[in-house]
DSSP file (Angstrom, degrees, kcal/mol; ACC not computed):
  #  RESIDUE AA STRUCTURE BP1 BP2  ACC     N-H-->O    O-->H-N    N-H-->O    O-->H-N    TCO  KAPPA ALPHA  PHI   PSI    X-CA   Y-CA   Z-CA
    1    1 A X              0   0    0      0, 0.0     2,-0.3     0, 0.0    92,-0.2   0.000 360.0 360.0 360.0 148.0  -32.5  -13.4    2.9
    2    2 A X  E     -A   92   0A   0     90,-1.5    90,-1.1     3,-0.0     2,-0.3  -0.910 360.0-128.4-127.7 145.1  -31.4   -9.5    2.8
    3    3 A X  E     -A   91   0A   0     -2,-0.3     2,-0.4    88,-0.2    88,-0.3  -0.784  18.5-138.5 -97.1 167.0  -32.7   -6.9    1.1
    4    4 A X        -     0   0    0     86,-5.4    86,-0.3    -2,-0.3     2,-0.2  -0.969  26.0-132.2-113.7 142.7  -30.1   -4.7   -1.1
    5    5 A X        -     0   0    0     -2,-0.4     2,-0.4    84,-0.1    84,-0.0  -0.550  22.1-161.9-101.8 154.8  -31.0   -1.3   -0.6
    6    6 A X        -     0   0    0     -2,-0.2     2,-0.1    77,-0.1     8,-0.0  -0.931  12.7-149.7-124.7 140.5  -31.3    1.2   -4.2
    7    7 A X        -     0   0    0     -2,-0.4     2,-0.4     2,-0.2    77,-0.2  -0.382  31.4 -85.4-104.9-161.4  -31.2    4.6   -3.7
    8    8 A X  S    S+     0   0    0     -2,-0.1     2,-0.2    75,-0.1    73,-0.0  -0.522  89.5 102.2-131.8  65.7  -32.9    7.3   -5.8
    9    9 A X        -     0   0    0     -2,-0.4    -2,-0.2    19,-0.1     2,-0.1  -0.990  66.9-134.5-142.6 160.6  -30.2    7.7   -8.4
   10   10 A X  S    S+     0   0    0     -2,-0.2    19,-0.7     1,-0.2     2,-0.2  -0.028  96.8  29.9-101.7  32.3  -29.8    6.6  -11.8
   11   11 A X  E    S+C   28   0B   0     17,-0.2     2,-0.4    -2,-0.1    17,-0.3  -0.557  80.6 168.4-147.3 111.8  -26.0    5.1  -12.1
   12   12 A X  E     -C   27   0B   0     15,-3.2    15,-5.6    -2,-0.2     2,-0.3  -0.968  20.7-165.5-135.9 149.4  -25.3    3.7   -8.3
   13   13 A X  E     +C   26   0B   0     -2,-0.4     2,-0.4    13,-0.2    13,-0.2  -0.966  18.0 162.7-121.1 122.4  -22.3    1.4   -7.2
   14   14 A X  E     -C   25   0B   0     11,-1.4    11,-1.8    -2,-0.3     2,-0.3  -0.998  22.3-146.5-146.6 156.5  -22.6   -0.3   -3.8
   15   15 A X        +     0   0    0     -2,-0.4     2,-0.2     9,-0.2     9,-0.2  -0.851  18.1 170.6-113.5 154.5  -20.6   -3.4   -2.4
   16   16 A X        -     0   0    0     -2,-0.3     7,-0.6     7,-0.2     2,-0.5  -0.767  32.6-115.0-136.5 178.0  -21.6   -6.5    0.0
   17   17 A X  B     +F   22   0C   0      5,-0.2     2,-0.3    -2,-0.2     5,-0.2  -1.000  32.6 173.2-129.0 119.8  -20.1   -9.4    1.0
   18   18 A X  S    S-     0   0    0      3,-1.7    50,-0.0    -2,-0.5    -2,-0.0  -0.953  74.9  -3.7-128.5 115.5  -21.7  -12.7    0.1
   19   19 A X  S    S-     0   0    0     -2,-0.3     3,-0.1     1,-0.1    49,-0.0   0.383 130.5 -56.4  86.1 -17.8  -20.1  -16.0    0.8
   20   20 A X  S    S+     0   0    0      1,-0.5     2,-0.4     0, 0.0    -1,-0.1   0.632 115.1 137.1 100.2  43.3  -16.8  -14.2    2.2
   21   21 A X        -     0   0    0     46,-0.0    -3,-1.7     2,-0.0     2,-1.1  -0.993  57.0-141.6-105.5 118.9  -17.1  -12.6   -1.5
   22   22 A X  B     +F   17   0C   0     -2,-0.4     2,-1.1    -5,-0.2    22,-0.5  -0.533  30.9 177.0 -51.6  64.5  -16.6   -8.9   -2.3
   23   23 A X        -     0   0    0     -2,-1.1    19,-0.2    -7,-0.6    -7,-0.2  -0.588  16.2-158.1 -99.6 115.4  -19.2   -8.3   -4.9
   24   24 A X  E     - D   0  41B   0     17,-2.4    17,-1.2    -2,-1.1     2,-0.4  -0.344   7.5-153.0 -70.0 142.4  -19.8   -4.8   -6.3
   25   25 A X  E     -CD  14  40B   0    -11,-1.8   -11,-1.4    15,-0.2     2,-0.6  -0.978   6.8-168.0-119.6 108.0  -23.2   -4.1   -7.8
   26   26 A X  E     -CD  13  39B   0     13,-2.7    13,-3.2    -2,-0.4     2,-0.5  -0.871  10.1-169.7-114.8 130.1  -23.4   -1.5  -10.4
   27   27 A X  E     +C   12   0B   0    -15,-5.6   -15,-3.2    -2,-0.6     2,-0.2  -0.988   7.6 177.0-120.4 137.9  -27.2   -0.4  -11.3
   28   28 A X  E     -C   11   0B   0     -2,-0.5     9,-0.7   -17,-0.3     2,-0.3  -0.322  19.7-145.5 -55.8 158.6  -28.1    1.7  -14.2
   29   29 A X  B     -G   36   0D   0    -19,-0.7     2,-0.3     7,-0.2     7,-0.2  -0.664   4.3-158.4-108.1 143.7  -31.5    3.2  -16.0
   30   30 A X     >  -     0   0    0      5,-3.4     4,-1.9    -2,-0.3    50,-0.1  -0.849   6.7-171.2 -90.4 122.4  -31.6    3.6  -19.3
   31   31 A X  T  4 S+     0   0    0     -2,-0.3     3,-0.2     1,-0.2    -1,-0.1   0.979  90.6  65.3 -76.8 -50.8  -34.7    6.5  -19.7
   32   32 A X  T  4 S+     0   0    0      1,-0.3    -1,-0.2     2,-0.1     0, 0.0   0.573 116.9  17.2 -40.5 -44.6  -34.3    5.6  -23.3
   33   33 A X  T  4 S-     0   0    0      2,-0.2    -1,-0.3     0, 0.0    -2,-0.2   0.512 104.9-124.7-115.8 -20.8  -35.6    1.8  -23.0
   34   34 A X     <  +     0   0    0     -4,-1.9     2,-0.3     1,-0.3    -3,-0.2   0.741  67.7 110.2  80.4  13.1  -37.2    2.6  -19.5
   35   35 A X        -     0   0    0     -5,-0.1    -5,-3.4    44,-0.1     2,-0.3  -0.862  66.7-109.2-131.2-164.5  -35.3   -0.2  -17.5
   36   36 A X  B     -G   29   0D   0     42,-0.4    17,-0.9    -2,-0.3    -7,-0.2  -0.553  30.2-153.7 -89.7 126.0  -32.7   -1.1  -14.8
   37   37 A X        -     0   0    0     -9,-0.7     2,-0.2    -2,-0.3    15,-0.1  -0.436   5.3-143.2-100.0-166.3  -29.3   -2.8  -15.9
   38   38 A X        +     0   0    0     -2,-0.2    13,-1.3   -11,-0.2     2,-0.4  -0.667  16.6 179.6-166.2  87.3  -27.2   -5.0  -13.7
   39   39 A X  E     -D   26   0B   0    -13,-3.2   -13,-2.7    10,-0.2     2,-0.3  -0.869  16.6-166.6 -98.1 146.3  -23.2   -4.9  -13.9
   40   40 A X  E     +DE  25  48B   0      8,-0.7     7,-3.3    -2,-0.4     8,-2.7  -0.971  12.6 177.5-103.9 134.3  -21.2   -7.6  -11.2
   41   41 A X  E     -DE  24  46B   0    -17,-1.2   -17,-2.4    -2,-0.3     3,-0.5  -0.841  11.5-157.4-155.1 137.5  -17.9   -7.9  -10.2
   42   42 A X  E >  S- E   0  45B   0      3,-0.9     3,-4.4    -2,-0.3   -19,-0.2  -0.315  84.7  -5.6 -64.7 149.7  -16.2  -10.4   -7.5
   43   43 A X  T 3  S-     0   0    0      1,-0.4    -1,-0.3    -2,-0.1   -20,-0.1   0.589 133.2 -54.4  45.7  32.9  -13.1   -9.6   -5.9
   44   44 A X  T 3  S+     0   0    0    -22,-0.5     2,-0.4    -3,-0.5    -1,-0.4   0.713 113.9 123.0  64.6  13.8  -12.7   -6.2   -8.2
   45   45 A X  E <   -E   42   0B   0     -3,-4.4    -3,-0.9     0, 0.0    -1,-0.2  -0.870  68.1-118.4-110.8 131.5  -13.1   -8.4  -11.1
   46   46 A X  E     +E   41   0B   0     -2,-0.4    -5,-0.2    -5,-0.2     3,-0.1   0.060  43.0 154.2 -46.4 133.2  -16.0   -8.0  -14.0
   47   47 A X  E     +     0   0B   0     -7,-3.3     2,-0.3     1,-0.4    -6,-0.2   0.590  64.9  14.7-119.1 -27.0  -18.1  -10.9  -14.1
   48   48 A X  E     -E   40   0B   0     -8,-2.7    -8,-0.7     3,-0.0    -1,-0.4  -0.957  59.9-176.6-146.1 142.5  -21.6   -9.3  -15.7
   49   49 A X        -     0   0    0     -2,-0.3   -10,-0.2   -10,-0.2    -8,-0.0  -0.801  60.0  -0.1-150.3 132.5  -22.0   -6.5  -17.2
   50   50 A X  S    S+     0   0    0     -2,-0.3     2,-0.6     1,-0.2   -11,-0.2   0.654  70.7 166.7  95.4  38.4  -25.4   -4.6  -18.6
   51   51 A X        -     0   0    0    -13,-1.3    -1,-0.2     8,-0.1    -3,-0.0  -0.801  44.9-117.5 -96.2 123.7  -28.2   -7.6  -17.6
   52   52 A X        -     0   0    0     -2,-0.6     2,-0.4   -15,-0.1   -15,-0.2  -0.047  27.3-126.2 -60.6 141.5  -31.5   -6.2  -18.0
   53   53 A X        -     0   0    0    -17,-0.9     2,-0.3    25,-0.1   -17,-0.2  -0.730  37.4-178.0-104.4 130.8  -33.2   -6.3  -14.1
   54   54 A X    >   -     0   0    0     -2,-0.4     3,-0.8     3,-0.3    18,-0.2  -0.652  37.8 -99.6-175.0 101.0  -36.6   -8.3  -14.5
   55   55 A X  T 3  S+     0   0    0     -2,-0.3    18,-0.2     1,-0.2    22,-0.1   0.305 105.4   7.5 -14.9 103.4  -39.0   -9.0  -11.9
   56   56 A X  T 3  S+     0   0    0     16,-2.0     2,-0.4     1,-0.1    -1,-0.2   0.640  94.6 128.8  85.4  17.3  -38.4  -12.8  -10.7
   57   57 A X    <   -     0   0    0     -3,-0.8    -3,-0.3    15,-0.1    -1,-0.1  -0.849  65.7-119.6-130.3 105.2  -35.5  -13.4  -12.6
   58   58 A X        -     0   0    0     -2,-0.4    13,-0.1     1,-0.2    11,-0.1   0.173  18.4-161.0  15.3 117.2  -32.2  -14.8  -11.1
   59   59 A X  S    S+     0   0    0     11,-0.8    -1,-0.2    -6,-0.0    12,-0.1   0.484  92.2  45.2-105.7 -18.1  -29.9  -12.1  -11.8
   60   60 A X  S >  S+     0   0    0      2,-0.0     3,-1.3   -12,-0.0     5,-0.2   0.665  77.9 142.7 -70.0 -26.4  -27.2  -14.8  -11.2
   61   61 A X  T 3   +     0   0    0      1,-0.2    -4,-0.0     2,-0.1     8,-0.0   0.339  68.9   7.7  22.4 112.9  -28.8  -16.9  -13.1
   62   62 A X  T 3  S+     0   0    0      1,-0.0    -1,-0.2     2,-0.0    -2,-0.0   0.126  99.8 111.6  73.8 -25.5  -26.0  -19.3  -15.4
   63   63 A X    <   -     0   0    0     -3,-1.3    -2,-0.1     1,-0.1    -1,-0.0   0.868  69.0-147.8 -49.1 -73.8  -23.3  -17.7  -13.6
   64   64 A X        +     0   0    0     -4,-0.2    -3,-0.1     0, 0.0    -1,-0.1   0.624  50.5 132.6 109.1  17.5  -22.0  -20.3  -11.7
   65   65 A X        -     0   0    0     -5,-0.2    -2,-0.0     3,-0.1    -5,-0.0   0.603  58.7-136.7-101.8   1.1  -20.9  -18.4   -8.4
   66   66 A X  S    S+     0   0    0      1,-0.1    29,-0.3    28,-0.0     3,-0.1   0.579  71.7 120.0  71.2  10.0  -22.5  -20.8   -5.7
   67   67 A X  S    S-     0   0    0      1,-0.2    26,-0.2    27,-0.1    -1,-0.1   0.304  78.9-114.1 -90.7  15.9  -23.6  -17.2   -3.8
   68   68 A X        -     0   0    0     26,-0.2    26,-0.3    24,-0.1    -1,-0.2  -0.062  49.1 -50.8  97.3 160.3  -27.1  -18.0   -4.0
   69   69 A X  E     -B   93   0A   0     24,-0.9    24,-1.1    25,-0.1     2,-0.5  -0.486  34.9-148.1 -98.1 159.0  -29.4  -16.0   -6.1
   70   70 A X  E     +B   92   0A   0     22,-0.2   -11,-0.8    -2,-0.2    22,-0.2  -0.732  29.5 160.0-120.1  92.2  -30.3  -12.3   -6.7
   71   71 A X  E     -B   91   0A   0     20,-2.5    20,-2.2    -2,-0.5     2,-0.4  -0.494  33.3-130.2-136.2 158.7  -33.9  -11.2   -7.7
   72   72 A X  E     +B   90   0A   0    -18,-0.2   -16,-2.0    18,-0.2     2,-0.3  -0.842  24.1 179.6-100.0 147.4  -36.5   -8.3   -7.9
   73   73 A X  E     +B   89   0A   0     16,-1.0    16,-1.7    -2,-0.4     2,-0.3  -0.957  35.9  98.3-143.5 136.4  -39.9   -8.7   -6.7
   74   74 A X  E    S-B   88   0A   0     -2,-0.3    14,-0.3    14,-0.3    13,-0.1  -0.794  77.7 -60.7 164.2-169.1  -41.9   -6.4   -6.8
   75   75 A X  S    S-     0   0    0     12,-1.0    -1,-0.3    -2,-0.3    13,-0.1   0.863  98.6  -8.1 -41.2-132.9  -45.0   -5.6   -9.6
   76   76 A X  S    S-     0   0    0      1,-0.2    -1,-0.2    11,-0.1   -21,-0.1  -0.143 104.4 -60.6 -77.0 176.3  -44.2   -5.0  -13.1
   77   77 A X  S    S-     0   0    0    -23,-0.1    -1,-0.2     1,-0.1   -23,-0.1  -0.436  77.2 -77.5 -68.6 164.2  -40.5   -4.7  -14.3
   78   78 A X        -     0   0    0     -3,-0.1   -42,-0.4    -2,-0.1     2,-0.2  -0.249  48.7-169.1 -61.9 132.9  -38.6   -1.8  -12.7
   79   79 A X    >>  -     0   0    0    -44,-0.1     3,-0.8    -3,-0.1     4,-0.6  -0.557  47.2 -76.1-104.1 178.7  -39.3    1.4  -14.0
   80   80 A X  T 34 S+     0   0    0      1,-0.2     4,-0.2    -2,-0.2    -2,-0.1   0.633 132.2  22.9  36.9 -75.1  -37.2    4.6  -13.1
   81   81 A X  T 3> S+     0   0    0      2,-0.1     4,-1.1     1,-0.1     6,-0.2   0.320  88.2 104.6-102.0  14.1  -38.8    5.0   -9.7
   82   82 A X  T <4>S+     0   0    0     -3,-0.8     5,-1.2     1,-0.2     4,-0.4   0.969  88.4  49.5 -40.0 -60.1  -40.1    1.3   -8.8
   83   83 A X  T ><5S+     0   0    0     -4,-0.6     3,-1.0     1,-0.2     5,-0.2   0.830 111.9  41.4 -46.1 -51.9  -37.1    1.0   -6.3
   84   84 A X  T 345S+     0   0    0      1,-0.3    -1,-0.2    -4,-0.2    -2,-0.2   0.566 115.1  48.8 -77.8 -15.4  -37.3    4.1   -4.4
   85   85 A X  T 3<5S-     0   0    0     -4,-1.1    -1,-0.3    -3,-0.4    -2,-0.2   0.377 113.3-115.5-114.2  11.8  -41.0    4.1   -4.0
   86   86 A X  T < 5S+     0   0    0     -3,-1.0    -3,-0.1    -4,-0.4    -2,-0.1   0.151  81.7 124.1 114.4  11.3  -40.9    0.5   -2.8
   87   87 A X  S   <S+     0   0    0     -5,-1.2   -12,-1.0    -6,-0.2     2,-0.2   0.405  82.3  25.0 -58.9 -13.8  -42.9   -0.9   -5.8
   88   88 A X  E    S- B   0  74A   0     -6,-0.4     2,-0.4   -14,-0.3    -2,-0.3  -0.847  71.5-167.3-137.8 122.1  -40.0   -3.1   -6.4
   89   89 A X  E     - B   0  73A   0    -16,-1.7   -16,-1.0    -2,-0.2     2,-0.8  -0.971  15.9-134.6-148.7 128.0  -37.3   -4.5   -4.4
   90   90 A X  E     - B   0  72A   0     -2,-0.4   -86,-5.4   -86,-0.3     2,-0.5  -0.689  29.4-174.8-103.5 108.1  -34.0   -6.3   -4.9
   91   91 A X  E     -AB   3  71A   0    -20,-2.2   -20,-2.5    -2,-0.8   -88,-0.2  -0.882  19.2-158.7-115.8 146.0  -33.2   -9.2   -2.8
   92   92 A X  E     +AB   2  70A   0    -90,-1.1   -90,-1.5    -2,-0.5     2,-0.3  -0.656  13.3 175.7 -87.8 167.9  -30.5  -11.6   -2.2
   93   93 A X  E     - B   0  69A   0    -24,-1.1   -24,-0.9   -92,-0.2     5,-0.3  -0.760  21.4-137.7-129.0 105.6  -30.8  -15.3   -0.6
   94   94 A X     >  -     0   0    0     -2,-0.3     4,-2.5   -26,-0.3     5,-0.3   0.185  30.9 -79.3 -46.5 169.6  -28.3  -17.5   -0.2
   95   95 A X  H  > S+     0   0    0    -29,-0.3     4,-5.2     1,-0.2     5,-0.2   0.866 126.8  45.4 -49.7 -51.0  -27.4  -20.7   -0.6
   96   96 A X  H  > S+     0   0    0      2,-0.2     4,-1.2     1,-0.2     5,-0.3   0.982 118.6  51.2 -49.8 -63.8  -29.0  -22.1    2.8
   97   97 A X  H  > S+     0   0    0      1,-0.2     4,-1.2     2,-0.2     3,-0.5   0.918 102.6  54.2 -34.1 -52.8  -32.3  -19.9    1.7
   98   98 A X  H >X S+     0   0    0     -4,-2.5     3,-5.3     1,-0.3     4,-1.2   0.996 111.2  49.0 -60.9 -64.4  -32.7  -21.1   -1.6
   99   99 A X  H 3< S+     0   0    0     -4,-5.2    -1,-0.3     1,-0.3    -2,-0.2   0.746 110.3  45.3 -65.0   1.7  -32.7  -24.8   -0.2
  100  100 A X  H 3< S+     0   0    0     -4,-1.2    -1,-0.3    -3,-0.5    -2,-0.2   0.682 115.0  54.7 -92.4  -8.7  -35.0  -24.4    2.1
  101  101 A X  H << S+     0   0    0     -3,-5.3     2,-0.3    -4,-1.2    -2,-0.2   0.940  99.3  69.9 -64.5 -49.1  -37.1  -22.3   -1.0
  102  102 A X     <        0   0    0     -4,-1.2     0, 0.0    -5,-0.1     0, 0.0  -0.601 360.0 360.0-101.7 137.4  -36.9  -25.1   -3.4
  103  103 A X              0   0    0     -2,-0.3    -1,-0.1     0, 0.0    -3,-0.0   0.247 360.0 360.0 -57.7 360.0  -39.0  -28.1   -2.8
């Protein structure tokens, strides 16, 4: 399991490699609604775009991309500065994690 680092700005773009996948991560706040969005795209193509960031919830979730899941943990849902002040934190686990996760 890895953590994906957030910085302490409010539109950030970062790439990894998962699965011998390129996937770009684009993270938003909205001040307006007070949370975190969640755009994906594989290989430089859009797969997700605007999914609301919410503490314990599979951000792959339906997807279908066999890279294992991608969650926040943390407190409450992410506010504005949850990430950067370590109140929240976005990790991936992969496939191998997850089964050893799941009973």
């Amino acid at each position: 399991m890895i953590e994906i680092p957030v910085i302490d700005a409010p539109d950030q773009e970062l790439s990894v490699v998962l699965s011998d996948r390129r996937c770009t991560f684009r993270l938003r706040y909205n001040q307006t609604s007070d949370r975190w969005a969640f755009d994906l795209a594989l290989d430089d193509q859009p797969v997700l775009c605007g999914r609301r960031i919410v503490v314990g919830r599979d951000l792959f979730e339906g997807l279908g991309l066999g890279l294992g899941i991608l969650f926040a943990l943390g407190g409450d849902d992410p506010g504005r500065d949850a990430f950067t002040t370590g109140s929240v934190r976005l990790y991936h686990a992969g496939l191998a994690d997850v089964a050893v996760l799941s009973p």
